[in-house]
C-alpha positions as CSV (number, residue, x, y, z in Angstrom):
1,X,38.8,83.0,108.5
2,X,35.3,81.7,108.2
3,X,34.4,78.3,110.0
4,X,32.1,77.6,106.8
5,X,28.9,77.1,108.9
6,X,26.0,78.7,107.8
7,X,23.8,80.9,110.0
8,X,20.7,79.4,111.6
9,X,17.6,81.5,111.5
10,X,15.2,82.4,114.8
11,X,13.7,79.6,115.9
12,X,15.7,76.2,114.5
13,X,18.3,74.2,115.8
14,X,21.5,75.8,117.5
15,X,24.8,75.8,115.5
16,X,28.5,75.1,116.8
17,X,30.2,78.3,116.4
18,X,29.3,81.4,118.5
19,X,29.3,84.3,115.3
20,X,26.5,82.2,114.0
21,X,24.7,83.1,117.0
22,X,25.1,86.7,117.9
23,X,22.1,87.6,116.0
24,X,19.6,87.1,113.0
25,X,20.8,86.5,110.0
26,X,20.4,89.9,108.7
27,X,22.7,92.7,109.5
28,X,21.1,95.2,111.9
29,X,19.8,98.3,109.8
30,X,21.6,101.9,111.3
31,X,20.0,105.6,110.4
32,X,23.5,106.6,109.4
33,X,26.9,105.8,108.5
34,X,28.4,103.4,109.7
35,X,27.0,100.6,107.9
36,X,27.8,97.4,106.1
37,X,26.5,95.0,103.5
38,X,24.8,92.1,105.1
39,X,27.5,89.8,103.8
40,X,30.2,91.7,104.9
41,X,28.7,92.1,108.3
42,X,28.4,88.8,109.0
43,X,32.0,87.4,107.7
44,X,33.0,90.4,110.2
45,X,31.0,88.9,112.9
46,X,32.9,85.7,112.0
47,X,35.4,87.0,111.9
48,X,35.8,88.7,115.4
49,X,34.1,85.8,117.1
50,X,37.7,84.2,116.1
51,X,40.1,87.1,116.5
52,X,39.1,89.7,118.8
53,X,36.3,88.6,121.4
54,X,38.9,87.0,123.3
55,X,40.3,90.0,124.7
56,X,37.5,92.4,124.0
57,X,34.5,90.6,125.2
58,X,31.6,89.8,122.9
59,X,29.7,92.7,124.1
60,X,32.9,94.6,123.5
61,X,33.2,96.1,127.0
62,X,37.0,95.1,127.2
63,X,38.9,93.5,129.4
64,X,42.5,92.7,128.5
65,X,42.2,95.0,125.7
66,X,40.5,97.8,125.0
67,X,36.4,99.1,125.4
68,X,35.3,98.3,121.6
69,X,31.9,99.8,121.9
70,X,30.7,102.7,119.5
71,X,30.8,105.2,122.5
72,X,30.9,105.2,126.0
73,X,31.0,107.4,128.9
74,X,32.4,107.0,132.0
75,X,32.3,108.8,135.7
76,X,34.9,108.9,138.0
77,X,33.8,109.2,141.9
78,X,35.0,112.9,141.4
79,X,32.2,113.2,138.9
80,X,34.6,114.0,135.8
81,X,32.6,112.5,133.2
82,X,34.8,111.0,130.0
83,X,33.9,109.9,126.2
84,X,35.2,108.1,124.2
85,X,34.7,104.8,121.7
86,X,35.1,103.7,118.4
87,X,32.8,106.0,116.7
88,X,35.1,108.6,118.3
89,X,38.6,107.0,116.4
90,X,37.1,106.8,112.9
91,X,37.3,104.4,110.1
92,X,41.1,105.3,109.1
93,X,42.6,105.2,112.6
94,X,40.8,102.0,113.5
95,X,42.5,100.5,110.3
96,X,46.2,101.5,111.2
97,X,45.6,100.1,114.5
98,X,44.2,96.5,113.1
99,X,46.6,96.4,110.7
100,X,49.7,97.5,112.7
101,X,49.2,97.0,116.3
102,X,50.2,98.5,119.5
103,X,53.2,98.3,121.7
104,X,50.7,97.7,124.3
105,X,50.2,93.9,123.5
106,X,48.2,94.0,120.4
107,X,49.6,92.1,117.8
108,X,50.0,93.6,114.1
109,X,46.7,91.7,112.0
110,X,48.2,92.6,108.8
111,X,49.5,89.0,108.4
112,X,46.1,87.4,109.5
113,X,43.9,89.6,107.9
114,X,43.2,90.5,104.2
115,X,43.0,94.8,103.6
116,X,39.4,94.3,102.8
117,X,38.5,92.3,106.3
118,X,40.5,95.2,108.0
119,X,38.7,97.6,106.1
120,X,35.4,95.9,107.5
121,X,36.1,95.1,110.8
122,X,36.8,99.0,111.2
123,X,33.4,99.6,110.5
124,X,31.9,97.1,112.1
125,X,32.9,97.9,115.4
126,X,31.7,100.7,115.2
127,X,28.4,99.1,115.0
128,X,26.4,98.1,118.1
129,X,27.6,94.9,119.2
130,X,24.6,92.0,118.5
131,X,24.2,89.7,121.5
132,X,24.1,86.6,121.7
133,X,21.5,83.9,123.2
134,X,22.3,81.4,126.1
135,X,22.4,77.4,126.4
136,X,20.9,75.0,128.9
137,X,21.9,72.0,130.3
138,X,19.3,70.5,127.4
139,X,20.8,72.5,124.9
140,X,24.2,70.2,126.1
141,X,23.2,67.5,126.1
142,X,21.7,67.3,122.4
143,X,25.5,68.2,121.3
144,X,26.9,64.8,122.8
145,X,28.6,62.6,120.4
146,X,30.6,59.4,121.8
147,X,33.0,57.8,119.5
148,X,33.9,55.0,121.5
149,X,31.7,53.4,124.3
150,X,33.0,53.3,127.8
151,X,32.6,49.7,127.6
152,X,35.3,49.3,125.1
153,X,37.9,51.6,126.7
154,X,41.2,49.7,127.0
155,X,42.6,48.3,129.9
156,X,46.2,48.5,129.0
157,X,48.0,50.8,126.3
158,X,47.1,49.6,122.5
159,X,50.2,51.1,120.9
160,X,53.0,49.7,122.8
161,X,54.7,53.6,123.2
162,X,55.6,55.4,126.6
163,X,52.6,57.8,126.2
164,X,53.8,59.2,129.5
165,X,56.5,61.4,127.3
166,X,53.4,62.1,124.5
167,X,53.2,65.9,124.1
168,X,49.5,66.6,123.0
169,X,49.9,70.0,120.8
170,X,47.8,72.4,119.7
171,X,47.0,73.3,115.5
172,X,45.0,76.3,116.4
173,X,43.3,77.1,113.3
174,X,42.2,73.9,112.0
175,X,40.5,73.1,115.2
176,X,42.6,69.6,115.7
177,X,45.1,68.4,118.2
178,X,48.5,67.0,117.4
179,X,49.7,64.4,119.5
180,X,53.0,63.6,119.3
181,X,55.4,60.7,120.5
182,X,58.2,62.4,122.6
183,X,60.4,59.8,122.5
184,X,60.5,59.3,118.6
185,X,59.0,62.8,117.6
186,X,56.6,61.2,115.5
187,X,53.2,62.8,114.7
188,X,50.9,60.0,115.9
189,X,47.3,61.7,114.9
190,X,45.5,64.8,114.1
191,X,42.6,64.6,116.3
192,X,39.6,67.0,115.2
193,X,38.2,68.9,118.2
194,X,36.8,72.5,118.9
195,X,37.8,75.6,116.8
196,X,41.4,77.1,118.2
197,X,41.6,75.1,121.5
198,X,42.7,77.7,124.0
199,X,43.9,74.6,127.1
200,X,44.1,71.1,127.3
201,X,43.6,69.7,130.6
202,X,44.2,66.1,131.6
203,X,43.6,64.3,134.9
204,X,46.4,64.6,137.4
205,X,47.9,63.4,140.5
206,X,45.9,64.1,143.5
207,X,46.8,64.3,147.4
208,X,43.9,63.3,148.3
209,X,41.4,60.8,146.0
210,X,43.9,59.9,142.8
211,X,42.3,59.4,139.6
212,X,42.9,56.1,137.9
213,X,46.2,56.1,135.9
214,X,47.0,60.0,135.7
215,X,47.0,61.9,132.8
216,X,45.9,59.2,130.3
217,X,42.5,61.0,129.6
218,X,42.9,64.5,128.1
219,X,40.0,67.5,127.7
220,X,40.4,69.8,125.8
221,X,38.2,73.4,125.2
222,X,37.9,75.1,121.7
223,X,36.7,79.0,121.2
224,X,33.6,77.5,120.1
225,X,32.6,75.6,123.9
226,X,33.4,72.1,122.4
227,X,34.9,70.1,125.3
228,X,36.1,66.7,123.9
229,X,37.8,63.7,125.5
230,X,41.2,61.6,124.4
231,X,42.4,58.4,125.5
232,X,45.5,58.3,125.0
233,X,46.0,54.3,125.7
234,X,44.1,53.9,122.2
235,X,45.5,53.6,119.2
236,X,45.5,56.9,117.1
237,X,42.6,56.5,114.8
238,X,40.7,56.0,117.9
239,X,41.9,58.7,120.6
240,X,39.2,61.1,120.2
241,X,36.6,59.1,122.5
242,X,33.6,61.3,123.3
243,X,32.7,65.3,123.4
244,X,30.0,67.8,123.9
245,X,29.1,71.5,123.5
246,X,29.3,73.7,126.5
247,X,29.2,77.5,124.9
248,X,29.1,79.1,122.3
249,X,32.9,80.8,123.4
250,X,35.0,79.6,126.1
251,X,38.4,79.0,126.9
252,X,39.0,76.7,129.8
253,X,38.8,73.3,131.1
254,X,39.8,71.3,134.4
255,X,39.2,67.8,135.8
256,X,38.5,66.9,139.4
257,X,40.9,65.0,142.0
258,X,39.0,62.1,141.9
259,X,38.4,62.2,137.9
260,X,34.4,61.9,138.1
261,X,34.0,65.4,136.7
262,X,35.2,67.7,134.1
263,X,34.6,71.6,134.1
264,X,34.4,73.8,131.1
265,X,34.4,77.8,131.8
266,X,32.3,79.7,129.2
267,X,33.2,83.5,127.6
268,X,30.1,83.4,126.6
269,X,27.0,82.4,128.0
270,X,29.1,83.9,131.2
271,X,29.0,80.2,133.1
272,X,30.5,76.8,134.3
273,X,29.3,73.5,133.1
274,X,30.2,70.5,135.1
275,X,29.8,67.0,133.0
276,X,30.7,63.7,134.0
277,X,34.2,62.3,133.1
278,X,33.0,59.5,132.0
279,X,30.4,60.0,129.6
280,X,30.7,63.3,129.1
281,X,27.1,64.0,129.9
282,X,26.7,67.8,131.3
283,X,24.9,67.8,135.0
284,X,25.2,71.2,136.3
285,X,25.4,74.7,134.7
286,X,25.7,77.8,137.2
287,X,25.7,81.3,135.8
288,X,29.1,83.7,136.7
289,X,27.4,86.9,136.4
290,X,27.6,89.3,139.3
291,X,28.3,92.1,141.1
292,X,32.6,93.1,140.7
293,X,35.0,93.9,143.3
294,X,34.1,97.4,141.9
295,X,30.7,96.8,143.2
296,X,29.4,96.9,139.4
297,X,27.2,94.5,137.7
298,X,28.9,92.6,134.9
299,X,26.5,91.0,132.8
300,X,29.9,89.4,130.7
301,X,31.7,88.1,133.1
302,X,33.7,85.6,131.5
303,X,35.7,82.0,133.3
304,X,38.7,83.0,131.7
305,X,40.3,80.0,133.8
306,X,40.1,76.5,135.7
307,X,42.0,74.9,137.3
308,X,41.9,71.6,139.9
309,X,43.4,72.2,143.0
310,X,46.2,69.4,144.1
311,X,45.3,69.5,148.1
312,X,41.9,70.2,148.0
313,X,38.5,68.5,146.6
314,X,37.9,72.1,145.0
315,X,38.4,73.6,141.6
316,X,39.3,77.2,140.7
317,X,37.3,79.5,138.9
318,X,39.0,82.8,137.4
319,X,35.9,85.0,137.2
320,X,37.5,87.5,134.8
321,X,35.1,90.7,134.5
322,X,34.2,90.6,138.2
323,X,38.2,90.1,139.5
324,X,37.3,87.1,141.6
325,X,38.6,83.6,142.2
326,X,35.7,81.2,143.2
327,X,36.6,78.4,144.5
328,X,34.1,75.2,143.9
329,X,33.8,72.2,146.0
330,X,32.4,69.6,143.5
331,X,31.9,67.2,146.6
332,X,28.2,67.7,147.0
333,X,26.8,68.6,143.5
334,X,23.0,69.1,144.7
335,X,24.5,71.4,147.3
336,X,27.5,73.3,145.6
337,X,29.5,75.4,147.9
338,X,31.0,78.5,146.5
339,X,33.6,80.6,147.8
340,X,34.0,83.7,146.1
341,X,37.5,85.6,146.7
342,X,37.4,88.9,146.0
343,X,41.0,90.1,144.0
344,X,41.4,92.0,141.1
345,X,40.7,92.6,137.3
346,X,40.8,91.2,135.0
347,X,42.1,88.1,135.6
348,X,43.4,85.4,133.5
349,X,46.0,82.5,133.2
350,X,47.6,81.1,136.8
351,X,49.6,78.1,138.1
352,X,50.6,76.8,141.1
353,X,53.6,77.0,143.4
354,X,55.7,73.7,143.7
355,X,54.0,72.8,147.2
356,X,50.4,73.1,145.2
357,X,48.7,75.1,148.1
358,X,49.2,78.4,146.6
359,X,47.3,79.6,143.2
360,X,49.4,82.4,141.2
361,X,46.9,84.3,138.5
362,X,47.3,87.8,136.7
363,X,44.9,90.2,137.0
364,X,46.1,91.8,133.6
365,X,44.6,95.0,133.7
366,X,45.5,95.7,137.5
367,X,49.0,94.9,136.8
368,X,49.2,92.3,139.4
369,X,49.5,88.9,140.2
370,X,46.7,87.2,142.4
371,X,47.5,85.0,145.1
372,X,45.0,82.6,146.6
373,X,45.7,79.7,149.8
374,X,43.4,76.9,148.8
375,X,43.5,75.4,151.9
376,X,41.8,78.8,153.6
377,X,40.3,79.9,150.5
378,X,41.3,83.5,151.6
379,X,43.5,85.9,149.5
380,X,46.8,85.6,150.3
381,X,48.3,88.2,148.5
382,X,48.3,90.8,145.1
383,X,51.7,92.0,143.5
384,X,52.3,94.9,142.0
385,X,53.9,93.6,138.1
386,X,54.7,95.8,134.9
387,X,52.0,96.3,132.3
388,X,49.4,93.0,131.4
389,X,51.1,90.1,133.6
390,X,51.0,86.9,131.3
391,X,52.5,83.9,132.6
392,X,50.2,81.3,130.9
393,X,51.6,77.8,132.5
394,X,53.7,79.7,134.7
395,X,57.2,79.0,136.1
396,X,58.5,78.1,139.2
397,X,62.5,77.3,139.9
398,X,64.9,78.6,143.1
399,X,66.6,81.6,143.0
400,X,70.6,81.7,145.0
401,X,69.1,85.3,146.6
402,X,65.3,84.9,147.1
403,X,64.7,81.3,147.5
404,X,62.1,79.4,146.1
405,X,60.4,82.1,143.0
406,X,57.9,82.0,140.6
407,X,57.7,84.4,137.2
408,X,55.6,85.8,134.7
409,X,56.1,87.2,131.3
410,X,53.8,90.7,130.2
411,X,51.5,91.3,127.6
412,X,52.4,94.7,127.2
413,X,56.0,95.5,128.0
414,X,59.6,93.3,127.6
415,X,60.0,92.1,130.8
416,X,60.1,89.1,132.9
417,X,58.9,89.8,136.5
418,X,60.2,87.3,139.6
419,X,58.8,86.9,143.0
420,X,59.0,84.8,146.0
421,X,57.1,82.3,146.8
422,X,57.7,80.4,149.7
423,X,55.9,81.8,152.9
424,X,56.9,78.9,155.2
425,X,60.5,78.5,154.6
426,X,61.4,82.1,153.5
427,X,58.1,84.6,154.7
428,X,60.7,87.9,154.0
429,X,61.0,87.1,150.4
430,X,57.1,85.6,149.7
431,X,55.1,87.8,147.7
432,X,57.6,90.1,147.2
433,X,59.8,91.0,143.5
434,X,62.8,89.2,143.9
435,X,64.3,90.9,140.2
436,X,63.1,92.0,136.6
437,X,64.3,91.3,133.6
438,X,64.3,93.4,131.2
439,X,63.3,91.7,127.3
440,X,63.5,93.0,123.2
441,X,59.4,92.4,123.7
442,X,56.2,91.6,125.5
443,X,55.4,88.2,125.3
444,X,52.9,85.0,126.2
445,X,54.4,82.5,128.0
446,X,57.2,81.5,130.3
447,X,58.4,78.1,131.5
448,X,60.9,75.9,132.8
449,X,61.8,72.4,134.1
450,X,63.4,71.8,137.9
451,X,66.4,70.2,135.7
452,X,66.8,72.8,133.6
453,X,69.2,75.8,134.5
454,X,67.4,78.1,132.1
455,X,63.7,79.9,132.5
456,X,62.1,80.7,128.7
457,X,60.4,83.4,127.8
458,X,59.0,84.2,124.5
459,X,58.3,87.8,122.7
460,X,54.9,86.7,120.7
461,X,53.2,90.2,121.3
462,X,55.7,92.7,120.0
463,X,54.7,94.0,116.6
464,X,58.2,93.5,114.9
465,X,58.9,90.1,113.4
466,X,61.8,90.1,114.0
467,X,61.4,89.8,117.8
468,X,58.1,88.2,117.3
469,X,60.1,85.3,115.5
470,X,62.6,85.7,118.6
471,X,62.4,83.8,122.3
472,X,65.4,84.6,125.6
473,X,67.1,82.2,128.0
474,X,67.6,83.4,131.1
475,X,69.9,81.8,134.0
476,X,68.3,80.7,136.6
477,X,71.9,81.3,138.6
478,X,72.4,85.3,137.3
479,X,68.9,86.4,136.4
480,X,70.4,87.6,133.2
481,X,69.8,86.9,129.7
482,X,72.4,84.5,128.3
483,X,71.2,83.9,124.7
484,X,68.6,85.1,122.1
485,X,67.8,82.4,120.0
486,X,65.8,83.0,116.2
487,X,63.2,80.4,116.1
488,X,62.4,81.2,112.3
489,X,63.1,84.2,109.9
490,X,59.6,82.7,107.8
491,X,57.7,85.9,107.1
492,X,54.4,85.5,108.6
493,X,55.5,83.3,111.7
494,X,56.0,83.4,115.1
495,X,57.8,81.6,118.2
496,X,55.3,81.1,120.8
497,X,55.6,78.9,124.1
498,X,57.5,76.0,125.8
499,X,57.1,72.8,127.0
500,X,60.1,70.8,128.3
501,X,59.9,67.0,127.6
502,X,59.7,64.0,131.0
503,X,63.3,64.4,131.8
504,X,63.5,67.9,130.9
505,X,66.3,67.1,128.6
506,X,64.6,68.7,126.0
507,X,62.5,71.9,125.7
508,X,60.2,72.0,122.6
509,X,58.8,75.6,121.1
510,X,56.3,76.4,118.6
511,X,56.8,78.6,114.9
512,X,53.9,79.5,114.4
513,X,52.5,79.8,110.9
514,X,50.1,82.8,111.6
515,X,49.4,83.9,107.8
516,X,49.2,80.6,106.4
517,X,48.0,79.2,109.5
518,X,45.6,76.3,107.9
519,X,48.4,74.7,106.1
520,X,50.9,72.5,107.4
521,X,54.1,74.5,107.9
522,X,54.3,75.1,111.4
523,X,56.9,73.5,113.3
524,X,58.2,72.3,116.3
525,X,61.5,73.4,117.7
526,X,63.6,71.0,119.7
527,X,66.9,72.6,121.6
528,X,68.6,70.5,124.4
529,X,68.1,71.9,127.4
530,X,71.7,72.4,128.7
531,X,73.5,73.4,125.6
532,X,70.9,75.4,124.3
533,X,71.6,74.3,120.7
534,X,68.8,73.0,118.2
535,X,68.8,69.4,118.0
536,X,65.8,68.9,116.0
537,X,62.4,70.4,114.0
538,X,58.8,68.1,113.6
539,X,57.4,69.1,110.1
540,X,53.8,69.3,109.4
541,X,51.8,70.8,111.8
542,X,48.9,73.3,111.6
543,X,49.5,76.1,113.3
544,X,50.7,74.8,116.2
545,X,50.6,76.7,119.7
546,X,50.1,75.7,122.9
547,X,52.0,71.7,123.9
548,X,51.5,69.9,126.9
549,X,53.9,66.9,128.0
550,X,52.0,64.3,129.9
551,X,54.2,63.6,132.7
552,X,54.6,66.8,133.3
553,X,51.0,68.4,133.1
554,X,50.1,65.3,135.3
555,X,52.9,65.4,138.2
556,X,52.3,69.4,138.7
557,X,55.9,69.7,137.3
558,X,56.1,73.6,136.2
């Protein structure tokens, strides 16, 4: 799973990928057992960086999974004093767990992973974690590339297509983005961009200074902090535009009402960079480390999400580590007011109810979701959820008991939770569990279109294929289950999240091709929307994950 970038030694140049930077290029020598050959270290190091920082933090203090570090201690405010830690698990317990999984929301690695990497990464974390260095604003701005001058951006559409229905999709492993015509499901381009891009962002309607033309320039984050820019109004050899480096891990990116700046969240260094939408030239860095609502200091505390308010000239920061929601008025730049809105951990991926006041986020490891009112910038309210919320792009519909409802899949249990969320219209119901429904397996995302009759939820997290490969419609009429629906019986792949097309006439899902993820058999699934039947597949993509229809990422429709 190597990016095939070598390591840079003290001193030089700094690389792309994060691995290459958590520490010389020698393994660090240990008195004892365990150890590892220098090579073997560092393809582990790679290795993680790709597969396992995300939820376990490149220190490997945990967050949405477990503490990874050799041995820790804790103290309770009783005093009880508890151990535990890798060391503590041993070499042929940490394999099993790799290689199989948990019912708690870690997927099995025995398809991504060969014996022999599992063999190693059991040992090396059981090493002390190497940490990595920081980047400046300098640092930045010697990783900007532009592709195409500003100058000779297009003033019209070059391709003569309604690239309002493109759907721009992820190929995780290859580090490229798909984007695809939605009205003739033809792949357009494979457009090269940061290693597994977690979120592509694109600019969006605003109530109160619009962006020109709405969603025709998408940003997009890869694990390795490389933000790029598309044009989508180019032709296809000639959409990636622009892009620069922002951290060395990250995960998420936004774009301001007005569309003069982007902001890229870093997992590691712990911080926000602001750059100019234009040019792509980073002006303002600002460090996310701090104290939690625990009153702890967090040196990794990681944006694990963005996202641009629609009523107000702010953006919202999902602090992770520290369980708070900052939310950044990008107004005055030279004077940048924070307000920092103390919730709960850890928290993760949000969305918006339908009037675009109210911010929705899990806090996974609370077992909540997180509401936040944008226009105070004052908690509005936490709801108690089952194990690991999840709800990725979220869904909001209208339920026939509770009114207006939102919902969120879980991470580490089968089941589908449902709350109100209208305070003006129906205050009894807000913030309150409307139902649950119970699923064959924890899952990723959820997601449905005001058209549709159906909410989707997949089952990505559960270690048997079977349901893995599995996603379940639910009415939006009955809160029940009305069909289960086998995306693919390919060994080695998995369905994973929704995106309905403009009309939502269509809803599109991803098989993922997890153990032979950097060639081109992942598909997309097309089912019509109100027969629930298959109506069509889109061959040769890499890997493909996450899609995002244009329209509907740029008119708030979730």
């Amino acid at each position: 799973m190597s990016l095939g970038i070598s390591y840079n030694k003290p001193g030089r140049a700094l690389g792309v990928g994060l691995a290459m930077l958590l520490g010389s290029v020698a393994a660090p020598t240990f008195a004892e057992e365990p150890t590892l050959s220098e090579e073997a270290f560092e393809s582990s190091k790679q290795l993680y960086f790709e597969q396992c920082a995300g939820c376990h933090g490149v220190l490997r203090k945990g967050a949405t999974g477990k503490n990874l570090e050799p041995h820790w201690k804790k103290t309770a405010a009783d005093g009880t004093v508890t151990e535990g830690g890798t060391l503590q698990l041993g070499q042929e317990r940490l394999e099993k767990i790799i290689a199989w999984g948990t019912e708690g929301g870690m997927n099995n690695f025995s398809d991504i992973m060969t014996e022999q990497e599992i063999k190693d990464m059991a040992t090396y974390i059981m090493m002390e974690p190497p940490k990595p260095p920081e980047m400046s604003l300098e640092q930045m701005m010697a990783t900007r590339k532009v592709y195409v001058e500003e100058e000779d951006y297009p003033t019209e559409p070059l391709h003569g297509r309604n690239w309002e229905n493109f759907f721009v999709v992820i190929e995780r492993d290859v580090g490229k983005v798909a984007v695809i015509d939605g009205d003739t499901k033809e792949v357009l381009t494979h457009i090269p961009t940061g290693y597994a891009v977690h979120v592509l962002k694109a600019s969006e309607h605003h109530s109160l200074t619009e962006p020109e033309h709405p969603g025709r320039f998408w940003y997009t984050m890869g694990r390795d902090g490389k933000m790029t820019k598309i044009d989508l109004w180019q032709t296809p050899d000639k959409m990636l535009v622009s892009e620069v480096k922002i951290a060395y891990d990250a995960r998420d990116v936004a774009v301001s009402g007005d569309g003069k700046y982007v902001i890229g969240g870093g997992y590691w260094p712990p911080h926000f960079a602001i750059v100019d939408a234009k040019t792509m030239e980073p002006v303002k860095v600002v460090s996310t480390r701090g104290v939690n609502v625990d009153g702890e200091y967090v040196e990794e505390a990681r944006v694990a999400a963005i996202y641009t308010t629609p009523n107000e000239p702010t953006w919202i920061v999902a602090v992770k580590e520290l369980g708070q929601l900052w939310q950044v008025d990008y107004t005055d730049l030279d004077n940048l007011r924070i307000d920092k809105i103390d919730s709960a951990k850890f928290l993760h991926d949000g969305f918006f109810d339908p009037t675009g006041r109210y911010f929705q986020i899990a806090a996974n490891a609370s077992n909540k979701m997180v509401v936040v009112d944008t226009e105070t910038h004052k908690l509005e309210a936490m709801i108690d959820t089952a194990a690991l919320p999840h709800p990725g792009p979220g869904a909001n519909w209208v339920d026939p008991n509770c009114g207006p409802v939102a919902g969120t899949t879980h991470l580490g249990v089968g089941t589908v939770t449902v709350w109100g969320n209208d305070p003006e219209n129906r205050p009894d119901d807000a913030w309150k569990v409307c139902y649950e429904v119970e699923t064959d397996g924890p899952g990723l995302f959820v997601r449905t279109h005001p058209n549709s009759d159906y909410i989707w939820a997949d089952q990505t997290k559960h270690p048997e294929p079977e349901v893995q490969q599995s996603v379940q419609v639910i009415s939006k009429e009955t809160g029940e289950i009305v069909k289960t629906i086998q995306i693919t019986e390919d060994e080695g792949s998995a369905a994973v999240h929704f995106e309905f097309n403009a009309d939502g006439t269509e809803v599109w899902v991803s098989k993922w091709n997890l153990s032979d993820s950097k060639e081109p058999n992942g598909q997309i699934v097309i089912f019509d929307a109100k027969t629930l039947e298959e109506i069509g597949r889109i061959d040769g993509l890499y890997a493909p994950t996450g899609k995002f229809n244009v329209y509907n990422r740029s008119n708030h429709v979730t």
